[in-house]
TIMARLUM-284980 format. One line per field, with one value per residue (C-alpha): residue in one letter; x, y, z; residue number from 1. Coordinates in nm, 2 decimals, padded with zeros to 4 digits. Last residue first. Layout:
BEGIN
r	A,...
u	X,...
v	Y,...
w	Z,...
k	NUM,...
//
This chain:
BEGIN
r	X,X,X,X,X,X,X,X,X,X,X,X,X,X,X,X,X,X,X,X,X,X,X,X,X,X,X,X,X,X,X,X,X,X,X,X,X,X,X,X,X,X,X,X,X,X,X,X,X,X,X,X,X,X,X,X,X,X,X,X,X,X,X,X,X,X,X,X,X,X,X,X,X,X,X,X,X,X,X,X,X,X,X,X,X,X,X,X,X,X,X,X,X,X,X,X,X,X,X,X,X,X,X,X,X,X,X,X,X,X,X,X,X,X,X,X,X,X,X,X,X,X,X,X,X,X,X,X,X,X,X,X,X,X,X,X,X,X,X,X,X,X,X,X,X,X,X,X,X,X,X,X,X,X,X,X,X,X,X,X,X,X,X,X,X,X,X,X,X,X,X,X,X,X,X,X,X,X,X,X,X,X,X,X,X,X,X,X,X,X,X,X,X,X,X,X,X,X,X,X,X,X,X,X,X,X,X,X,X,X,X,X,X,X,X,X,X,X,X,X,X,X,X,X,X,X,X,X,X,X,X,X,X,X,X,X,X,X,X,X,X,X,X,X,X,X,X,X,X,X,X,X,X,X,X,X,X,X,X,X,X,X,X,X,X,X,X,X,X,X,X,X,X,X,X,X,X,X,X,X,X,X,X,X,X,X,X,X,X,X,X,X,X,X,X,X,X,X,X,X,X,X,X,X,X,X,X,X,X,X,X,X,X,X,X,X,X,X,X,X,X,X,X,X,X,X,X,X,X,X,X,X,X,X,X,X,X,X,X,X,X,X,X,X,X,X,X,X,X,X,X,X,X,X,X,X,X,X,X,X,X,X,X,X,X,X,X,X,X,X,X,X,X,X,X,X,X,X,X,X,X,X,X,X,X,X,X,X,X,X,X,X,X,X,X,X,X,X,X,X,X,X,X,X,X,X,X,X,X,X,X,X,X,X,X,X,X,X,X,X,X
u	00.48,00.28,00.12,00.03,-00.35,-00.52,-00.62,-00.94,-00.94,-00.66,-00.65,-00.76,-00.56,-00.27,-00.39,-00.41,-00.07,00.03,-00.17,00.01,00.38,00.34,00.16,00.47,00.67,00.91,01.27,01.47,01.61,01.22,01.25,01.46,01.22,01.08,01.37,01.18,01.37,01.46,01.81,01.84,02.21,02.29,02.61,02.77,03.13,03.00,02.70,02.96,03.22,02.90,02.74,02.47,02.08,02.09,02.38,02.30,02.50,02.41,02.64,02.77,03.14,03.19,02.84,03.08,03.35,03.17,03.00,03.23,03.19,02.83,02.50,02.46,02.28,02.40,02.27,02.39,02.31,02.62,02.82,02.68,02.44,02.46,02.27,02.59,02.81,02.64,02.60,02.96,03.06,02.85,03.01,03.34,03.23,03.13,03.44,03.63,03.41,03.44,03.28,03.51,03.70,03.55,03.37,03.39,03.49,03.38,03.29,02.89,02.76,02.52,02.84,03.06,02.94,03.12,02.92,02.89,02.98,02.69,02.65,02.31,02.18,01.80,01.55,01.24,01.16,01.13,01.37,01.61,01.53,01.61,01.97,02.02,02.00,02.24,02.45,02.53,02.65,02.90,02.62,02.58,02.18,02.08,01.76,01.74,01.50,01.18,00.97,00.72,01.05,01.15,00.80,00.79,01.15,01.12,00.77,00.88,01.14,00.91,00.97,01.34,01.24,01.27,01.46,01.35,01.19,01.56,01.70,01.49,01.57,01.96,01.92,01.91,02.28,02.35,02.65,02.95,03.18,02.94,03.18,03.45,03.21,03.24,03.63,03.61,03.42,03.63,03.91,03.74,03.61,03.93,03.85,03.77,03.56,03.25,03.08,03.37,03.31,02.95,03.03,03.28,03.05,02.74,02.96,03.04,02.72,02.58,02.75,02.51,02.51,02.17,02.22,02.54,02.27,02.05,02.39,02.56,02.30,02.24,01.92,01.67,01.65,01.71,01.96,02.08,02.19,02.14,02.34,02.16,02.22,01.99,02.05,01.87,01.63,01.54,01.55,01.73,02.07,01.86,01.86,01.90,02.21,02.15,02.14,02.02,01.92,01.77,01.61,01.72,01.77,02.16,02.14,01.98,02.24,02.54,02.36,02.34,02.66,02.78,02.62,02.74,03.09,03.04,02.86,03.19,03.41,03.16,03.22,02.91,02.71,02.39,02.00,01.77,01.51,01.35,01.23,01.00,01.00,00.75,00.84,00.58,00.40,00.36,00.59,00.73,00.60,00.71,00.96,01.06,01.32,01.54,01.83,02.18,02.38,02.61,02.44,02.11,02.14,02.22,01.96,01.74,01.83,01.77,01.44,01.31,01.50,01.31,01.01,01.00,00.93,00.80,00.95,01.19,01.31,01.44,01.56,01.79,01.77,02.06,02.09,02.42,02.37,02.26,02.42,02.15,01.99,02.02,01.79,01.45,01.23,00.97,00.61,00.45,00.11,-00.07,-00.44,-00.59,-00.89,-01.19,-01.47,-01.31,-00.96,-01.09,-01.13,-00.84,-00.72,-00.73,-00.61,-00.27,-00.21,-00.30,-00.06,00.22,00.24,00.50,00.46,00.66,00.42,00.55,00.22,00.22,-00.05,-00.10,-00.41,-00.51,-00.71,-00.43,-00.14,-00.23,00.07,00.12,00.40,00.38,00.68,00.74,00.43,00.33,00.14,-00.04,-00.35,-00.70,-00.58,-00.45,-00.83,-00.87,-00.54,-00.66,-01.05,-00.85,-00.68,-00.94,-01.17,-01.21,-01.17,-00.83,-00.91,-00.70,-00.39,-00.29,00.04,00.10,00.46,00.48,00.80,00.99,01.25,01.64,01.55,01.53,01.43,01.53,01.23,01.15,00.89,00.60,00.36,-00.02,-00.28,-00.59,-00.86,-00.92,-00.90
v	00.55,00.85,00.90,00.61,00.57,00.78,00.66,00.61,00.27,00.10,-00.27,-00.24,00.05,-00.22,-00.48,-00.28,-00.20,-00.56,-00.67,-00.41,-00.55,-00.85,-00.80,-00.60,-00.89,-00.92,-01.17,-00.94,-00.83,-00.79,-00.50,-00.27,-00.18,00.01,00.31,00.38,00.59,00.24,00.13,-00.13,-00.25,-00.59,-00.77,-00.39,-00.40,-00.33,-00.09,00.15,00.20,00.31,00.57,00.44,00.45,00.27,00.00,-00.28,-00.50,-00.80,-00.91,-00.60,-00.51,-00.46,-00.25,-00.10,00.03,00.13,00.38,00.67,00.57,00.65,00.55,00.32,00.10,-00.20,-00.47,-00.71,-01.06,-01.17,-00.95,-01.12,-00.96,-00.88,-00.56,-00.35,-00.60,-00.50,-00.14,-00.13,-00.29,-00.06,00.24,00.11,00.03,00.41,00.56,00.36,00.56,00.90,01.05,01.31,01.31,01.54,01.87,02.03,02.35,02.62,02.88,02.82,03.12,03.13,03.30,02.99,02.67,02.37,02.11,01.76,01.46,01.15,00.81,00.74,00.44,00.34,00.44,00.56,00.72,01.09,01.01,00.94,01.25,01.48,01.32,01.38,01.70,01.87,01.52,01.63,01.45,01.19,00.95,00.62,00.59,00.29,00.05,-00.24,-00.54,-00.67,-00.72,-00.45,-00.21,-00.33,-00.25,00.05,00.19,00.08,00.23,00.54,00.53,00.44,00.76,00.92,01.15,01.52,01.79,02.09,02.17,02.05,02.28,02.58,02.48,02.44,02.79,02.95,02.85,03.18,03.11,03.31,03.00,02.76,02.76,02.58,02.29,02.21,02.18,02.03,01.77,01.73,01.66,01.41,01.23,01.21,01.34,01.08,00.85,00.92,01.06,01.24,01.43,01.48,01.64,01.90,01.96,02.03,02.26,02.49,02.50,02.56,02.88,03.15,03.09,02.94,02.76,02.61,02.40,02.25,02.16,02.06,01.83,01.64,01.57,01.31,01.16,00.77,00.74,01.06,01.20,00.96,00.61,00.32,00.08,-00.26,-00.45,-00.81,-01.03,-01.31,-01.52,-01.46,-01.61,-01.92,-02.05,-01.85,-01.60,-01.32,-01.23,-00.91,-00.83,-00.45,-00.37,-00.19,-00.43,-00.39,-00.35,-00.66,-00.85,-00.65,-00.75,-01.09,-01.11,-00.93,-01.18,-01.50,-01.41,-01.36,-01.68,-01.85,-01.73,-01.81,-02.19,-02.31,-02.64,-02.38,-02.42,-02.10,-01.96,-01.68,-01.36,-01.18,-00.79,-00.58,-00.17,00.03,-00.19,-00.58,-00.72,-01.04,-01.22,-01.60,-01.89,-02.20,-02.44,-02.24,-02.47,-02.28,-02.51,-02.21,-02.19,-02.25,-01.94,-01.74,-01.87,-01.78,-01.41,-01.36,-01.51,-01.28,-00.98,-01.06,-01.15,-00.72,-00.62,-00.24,-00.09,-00.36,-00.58,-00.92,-01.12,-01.42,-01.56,-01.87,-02.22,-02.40,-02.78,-03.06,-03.39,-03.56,-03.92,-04.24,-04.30,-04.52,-04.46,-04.18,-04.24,-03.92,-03.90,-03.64,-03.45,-03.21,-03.04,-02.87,-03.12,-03.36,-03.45,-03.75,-04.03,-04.25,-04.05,-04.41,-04.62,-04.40,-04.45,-04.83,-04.81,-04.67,-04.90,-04.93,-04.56,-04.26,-03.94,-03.61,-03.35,-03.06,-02.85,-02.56,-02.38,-02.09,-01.78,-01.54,-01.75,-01.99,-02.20,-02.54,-02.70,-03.06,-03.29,-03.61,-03.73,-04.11,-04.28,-04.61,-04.56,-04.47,-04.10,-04.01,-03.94,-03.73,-03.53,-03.46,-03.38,-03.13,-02.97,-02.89,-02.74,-02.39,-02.28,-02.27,-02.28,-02.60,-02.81,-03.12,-03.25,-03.61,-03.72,-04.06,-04.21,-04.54,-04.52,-04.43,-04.08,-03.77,-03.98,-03.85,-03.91,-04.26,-04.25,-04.41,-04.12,-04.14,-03.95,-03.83,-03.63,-03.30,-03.29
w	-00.20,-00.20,00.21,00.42,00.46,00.72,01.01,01.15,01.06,01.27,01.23,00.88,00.75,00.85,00.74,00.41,00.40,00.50,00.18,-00.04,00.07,00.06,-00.32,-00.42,-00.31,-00.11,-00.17,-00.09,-00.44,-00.52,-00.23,-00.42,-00.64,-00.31,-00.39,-00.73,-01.05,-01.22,-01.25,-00.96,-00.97,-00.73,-00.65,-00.72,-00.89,-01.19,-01.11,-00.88,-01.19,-01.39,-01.15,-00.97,-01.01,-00.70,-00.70,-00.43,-00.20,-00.06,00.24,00.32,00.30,-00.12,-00.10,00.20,00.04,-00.30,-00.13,-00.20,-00.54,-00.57,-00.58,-00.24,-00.12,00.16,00.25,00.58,00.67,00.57,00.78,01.10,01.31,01.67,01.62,01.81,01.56,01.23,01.31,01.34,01.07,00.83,01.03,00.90,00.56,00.55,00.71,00.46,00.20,00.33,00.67,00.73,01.08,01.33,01.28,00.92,00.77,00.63,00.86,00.90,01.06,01.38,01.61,01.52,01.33,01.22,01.00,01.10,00.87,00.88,01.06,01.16,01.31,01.41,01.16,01.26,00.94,01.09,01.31,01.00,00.84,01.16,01.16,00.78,00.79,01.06,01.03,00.70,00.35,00.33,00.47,00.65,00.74,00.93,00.93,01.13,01.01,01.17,00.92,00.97,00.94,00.66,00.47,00.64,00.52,00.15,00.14,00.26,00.06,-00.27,-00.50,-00.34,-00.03,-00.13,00.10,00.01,00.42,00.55,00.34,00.48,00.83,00.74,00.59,01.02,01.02,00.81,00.51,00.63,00.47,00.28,-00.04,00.25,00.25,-00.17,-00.09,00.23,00.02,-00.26,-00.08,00.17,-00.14,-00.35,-00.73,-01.04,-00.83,-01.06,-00.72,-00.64,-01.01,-01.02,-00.66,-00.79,-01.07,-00.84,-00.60,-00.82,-00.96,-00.62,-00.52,-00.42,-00.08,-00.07,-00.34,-00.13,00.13,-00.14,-00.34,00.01,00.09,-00.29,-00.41,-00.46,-00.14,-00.01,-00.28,-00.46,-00.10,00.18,00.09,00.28,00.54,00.59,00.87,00.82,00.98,00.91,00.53,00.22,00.34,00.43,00.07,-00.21,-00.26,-00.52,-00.92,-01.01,-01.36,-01.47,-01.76,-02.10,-02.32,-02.37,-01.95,-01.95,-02.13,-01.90,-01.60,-01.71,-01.80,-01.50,-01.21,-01.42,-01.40,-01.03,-01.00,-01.24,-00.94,-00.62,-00.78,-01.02,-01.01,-01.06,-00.93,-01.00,-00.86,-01.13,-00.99,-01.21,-01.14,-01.39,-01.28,-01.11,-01.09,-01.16,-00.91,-00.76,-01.03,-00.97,-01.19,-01.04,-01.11,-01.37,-01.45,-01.48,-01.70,-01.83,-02.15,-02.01,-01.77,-02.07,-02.29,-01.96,-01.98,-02.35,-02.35,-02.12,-02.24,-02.57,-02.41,-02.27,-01.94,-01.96,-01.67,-01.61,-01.33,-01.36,-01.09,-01.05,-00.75,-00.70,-00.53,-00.54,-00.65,-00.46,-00.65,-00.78,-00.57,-00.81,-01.01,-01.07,-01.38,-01.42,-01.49,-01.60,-01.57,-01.75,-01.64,-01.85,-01.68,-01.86,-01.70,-01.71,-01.56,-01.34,-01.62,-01.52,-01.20,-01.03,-01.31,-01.33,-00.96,-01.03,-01.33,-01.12,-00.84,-00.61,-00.59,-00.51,-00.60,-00.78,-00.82,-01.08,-01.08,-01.35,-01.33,-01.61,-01.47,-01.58,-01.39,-01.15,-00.97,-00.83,-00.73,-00.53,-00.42,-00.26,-00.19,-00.15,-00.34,-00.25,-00.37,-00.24,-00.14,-00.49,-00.58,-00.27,-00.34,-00.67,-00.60,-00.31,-00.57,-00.79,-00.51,-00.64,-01.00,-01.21,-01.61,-01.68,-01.62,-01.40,-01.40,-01.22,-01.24,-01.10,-00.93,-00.89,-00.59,-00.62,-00.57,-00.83,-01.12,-01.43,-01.71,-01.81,-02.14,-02.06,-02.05,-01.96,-02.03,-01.88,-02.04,-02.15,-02.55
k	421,420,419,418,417,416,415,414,413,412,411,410,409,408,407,406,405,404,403,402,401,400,399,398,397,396,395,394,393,392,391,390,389,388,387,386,385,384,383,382,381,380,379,378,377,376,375,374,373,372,371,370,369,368,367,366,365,364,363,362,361,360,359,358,357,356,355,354,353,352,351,350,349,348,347,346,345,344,343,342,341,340,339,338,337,336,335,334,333,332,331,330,329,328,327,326,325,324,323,322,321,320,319,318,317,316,315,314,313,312,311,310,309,308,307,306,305,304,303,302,301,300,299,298,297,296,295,294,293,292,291,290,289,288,287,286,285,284,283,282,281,280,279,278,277,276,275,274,273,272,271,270,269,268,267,266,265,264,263,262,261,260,259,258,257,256,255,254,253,252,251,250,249,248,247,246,245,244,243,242,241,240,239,238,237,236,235,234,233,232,231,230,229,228,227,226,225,224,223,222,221,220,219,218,217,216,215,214,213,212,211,210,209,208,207,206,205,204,203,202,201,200,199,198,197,196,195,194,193,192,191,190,189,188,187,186,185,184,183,182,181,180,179,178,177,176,175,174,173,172,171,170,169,168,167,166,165,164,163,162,161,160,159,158,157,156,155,154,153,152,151,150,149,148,147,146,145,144,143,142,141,140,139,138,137,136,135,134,133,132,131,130,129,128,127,126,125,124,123,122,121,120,119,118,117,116,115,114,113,112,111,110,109,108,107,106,105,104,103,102,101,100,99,98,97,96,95,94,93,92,91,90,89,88,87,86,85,84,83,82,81,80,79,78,77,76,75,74,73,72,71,70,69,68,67,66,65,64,63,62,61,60,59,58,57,56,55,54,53,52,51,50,49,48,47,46,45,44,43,42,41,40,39,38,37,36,35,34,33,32,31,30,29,28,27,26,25,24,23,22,21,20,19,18,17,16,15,14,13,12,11,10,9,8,7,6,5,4,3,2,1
//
């Protein structure tokens, strides 16, 4: 029944001061935490904590108070949870101050969500003393993202461990499991460098580009191949540039025109850019394509392989040393430095092997849809077809981001809303 009750039992104090542990729960409706605080007001608590959350329509509100006096705290909500409220106090014996642990995110992403992945991932985070402090949604469509914070005794050795048994668990469940810094290293602004081909678009350059020369199976399966890791990059990609020989410039037009943004990359980039981060594109693919895409997004940096043209023909060969993967975590350096940022407040996403470099350089680094030997050394792998499902990882949610959108449309009506995702 709803009431208030009191619990005796000592529970662990965080301070070396006696506290009360005042939950309140019921359907949520307006003005139920300001009848709390006002009640408490007449006592001698003081606050030391307060969570509260609403999920479905139900409120959960969970005060910590230091008092001298517990029973006259416990006296004064005496009778207040009517009216479909349950109110417990918790009295909670002195103890000495805990040991700060590491702070870790731990987030979930699956398109559906299931309890059994749920249930999974926190047994695993129980067994290695993980405790889950607070749990959010950070997204409902088009994949289910809960973020769980998490606070872990654990060296940067035992985190790692911790990274790949979750990701293997979820991968067994078919979802994806991320596990990231907490703390500070979430917060301001960030450089953020992405992968082009297979990552921020859906195809590969050279593919669109060698269709038109007749030769783009060829090229596919030497691609599929660099991308596993099994072939050198550079190798393989004068090799799949030299079927472009004779090929008319005037096609990079028509590629350009095929070229299709990954679902949620223009969601990705806006959403950064409104928070003040740098965007850069490092890319084995070609400056001819990729440069016009990233003024088209507004981002800042580009780093791609040029193609070498004589008399309005392609001959072949490139311009310049190839952009490989050292070339990648090179370029990822020196974007950091020209934005004054340190390494640590770098991300980098990538799908392939050549990109493996830098995801190990950044300070967060995140496997797209990657191949398998990219996934397991990645900090991060995102599974699902959607370039924005990378934003949960950063601590956004998909209601920031909606809410900003319609700010947006609100500050300037007569523009149209933002095109797909």
């Amino acid at each position: 029944m709803p009431g208030t009750r009191v619990d005796t039992s000592p529970g662990a104090a965080p301070a070396c001061a006696p506290t009360l542990l005042v939950t309140v729960t019921g359907g949520d409706r307006p003005g139920v935490t300001s009848a709390l605080f006002t009640a408490l007001a007449g006592t001698d608590a003081e606050v030391l904590d307060v969570e509260q959350v609403v999920v479905g329509g139900v409120l959960t509100l969970a005060v910590l108070v230091g008092t001298a006096e517990p029973a006259a705290v416990t006296a004064a909500l005496s009778g207040w949870g009517g009216d479909g409220l349950d109110v417990t106090c918790t009295v909670r014996a002195p103890g000495a101050p805990a040991v700060r642990p590491r702070r870790l995110h731990v987030t979930l992403l699956g398109a559906p969500l299931r309890p059994a992945a749920v249930a999974r991932t926190t047994a695993v985070l129980a067994e290695r003393g993980a405790n889950v402090d607070r749990v959010r949604r950070m997204a409902s469509a088009p994949v289910t993202s809960v973020e769980f914070d998490v606070s872990l005794d654990a060296t940067p050795e035992e985190v790692l461990d911790l990274r790949r048994t979750l990701a293997a668990e979820a991968a067994r469940h078919g979802l994806d499991a991320a596990v990231s810094p907490g703390g500070l290293a979430r917060m301001g602004r960030r450089l953020v460098v992405m992968d082009v081909d297979s990552t921020l678009i859906r195809q590969e350059v050279i593919e669109l580009l060698a269709a038109h020369a007749g030769r783009e199976a060829e090229v596919a399966a030497v691609t599929e191949r660099a991308m596993r890791g099994e072939i050198d990059f550079a190798a393989s990609l004068r090799q799949r540039v030299a079927c472009l020989e004779g090929l008319d410039v005037a096609v990079v037009e028509r590629v350009r025109e095929a070229v299709v943004l990954t679902p949620g990359a223009r969601t990705l980039c806006r959403t950064l850019h409104r928070l003040g981060f740098t965007l850069a594109l490092v890319s084995g693919g070609f400056l001819e394509v990729v440069g016009p895409l990233a003024a088209e997004l507004g981002i800042a940096h580009v780093r791609a392989n040029r193609l070498q043209v004589v008399h309005g023909r392609f001959t072949g060969r490139l311009l310049g040393p190839v952009v490989d993967r050292a070339a990648k975590a090179a370029a990822l350096r020196e974007f950091a430095a020209a934005e004054h940022l340190p390494l640590h407040r770098t991300v980098a996403i990538g799908d392939g092997a050549n990109d493996l470099d830098m995801i190990g350089a950044a300070g967060l680094g995140i496997a797209f849809n990657a191949k398998p030997v990219v996934r397991e050394q990645a900090d991060a792998a995102v599974n699902v077809p959607y370039l924005d499902a990378v934003l949960p990882l950063l601590g956004i949610t998909r209601e920031d981001v909606e809410d900003a959108d319609l700010a947006d449309e609100a500050l300037a009506p007569g523009r149209e809303a933002p095109a797909g995702r």
